[in-house]
N, C-alpha and C positions, 0 to 999 in steps of 0.2 A: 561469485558474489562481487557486489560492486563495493564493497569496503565499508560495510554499513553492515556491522554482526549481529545478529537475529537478539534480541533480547530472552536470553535464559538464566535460571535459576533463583526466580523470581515464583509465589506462589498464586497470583492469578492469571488464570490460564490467557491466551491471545495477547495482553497489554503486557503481560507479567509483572505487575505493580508500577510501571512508569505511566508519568502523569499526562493526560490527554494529549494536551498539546505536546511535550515528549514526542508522544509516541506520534501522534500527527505532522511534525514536523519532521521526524524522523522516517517515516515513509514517503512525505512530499519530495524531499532530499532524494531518496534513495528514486524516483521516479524521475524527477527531472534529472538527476544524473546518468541514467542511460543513453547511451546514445542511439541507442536503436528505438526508440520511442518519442513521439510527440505528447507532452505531458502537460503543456500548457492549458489545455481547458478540461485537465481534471481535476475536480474538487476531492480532497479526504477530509473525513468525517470519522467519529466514534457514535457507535451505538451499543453500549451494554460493552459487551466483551468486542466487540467488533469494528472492522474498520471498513467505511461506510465509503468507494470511490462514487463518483457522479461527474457524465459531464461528456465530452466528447472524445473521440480518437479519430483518425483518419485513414489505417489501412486496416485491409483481414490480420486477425494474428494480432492485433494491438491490447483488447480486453483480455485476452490471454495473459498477453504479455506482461501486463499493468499487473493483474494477479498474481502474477509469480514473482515478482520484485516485490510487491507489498507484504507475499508472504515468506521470501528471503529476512523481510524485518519482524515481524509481527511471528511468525509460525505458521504452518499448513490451516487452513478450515478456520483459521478467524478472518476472512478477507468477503464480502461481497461488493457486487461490483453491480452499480446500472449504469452504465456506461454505451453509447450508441456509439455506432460510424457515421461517420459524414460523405 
């Protein structure tokens, strides 16, 4: 984990009760803080319970990867992603 602890125990599922931008800002963070990812031209988003990425990456392996940091924060299965390669 990159030092950005997953928000639990909280009663709605995905956000777990932290406020949009909270939790928006807390995934951005935890994305551009990787080092192993280009995170610059991805947008986050909330939709409903969910956290909405968009926008570009540049190698294989990157929308993957963007997914699993977002849901280091957020939790498994709240995270879609449209995100292309370049």
């Amino acid at each position: 984990m990159l030092g950005f602890p997953a928000f639990t125990g909280h009663d709605e599922p995905g956000r777990q009760g932290h406020s949009d931008a909270a939790t928006r800002a807390s995934v951005a963070s935890a994305l551009h803080a990787a080092a192993d990812i280009e995170a610059d031209e991805i947008t986050v988003s909330i939709s409903g319970s969910y956290i909405i990425l968009e926008g570009f990456v540049r190698r294989r392996g990157d929308v993957e990867r963007a997914i699993e940091i977002a849901e280091g924060v957020v939790g498994r299965g709240y995270v879609r992603a449209r995100l292309l390669r370049r």
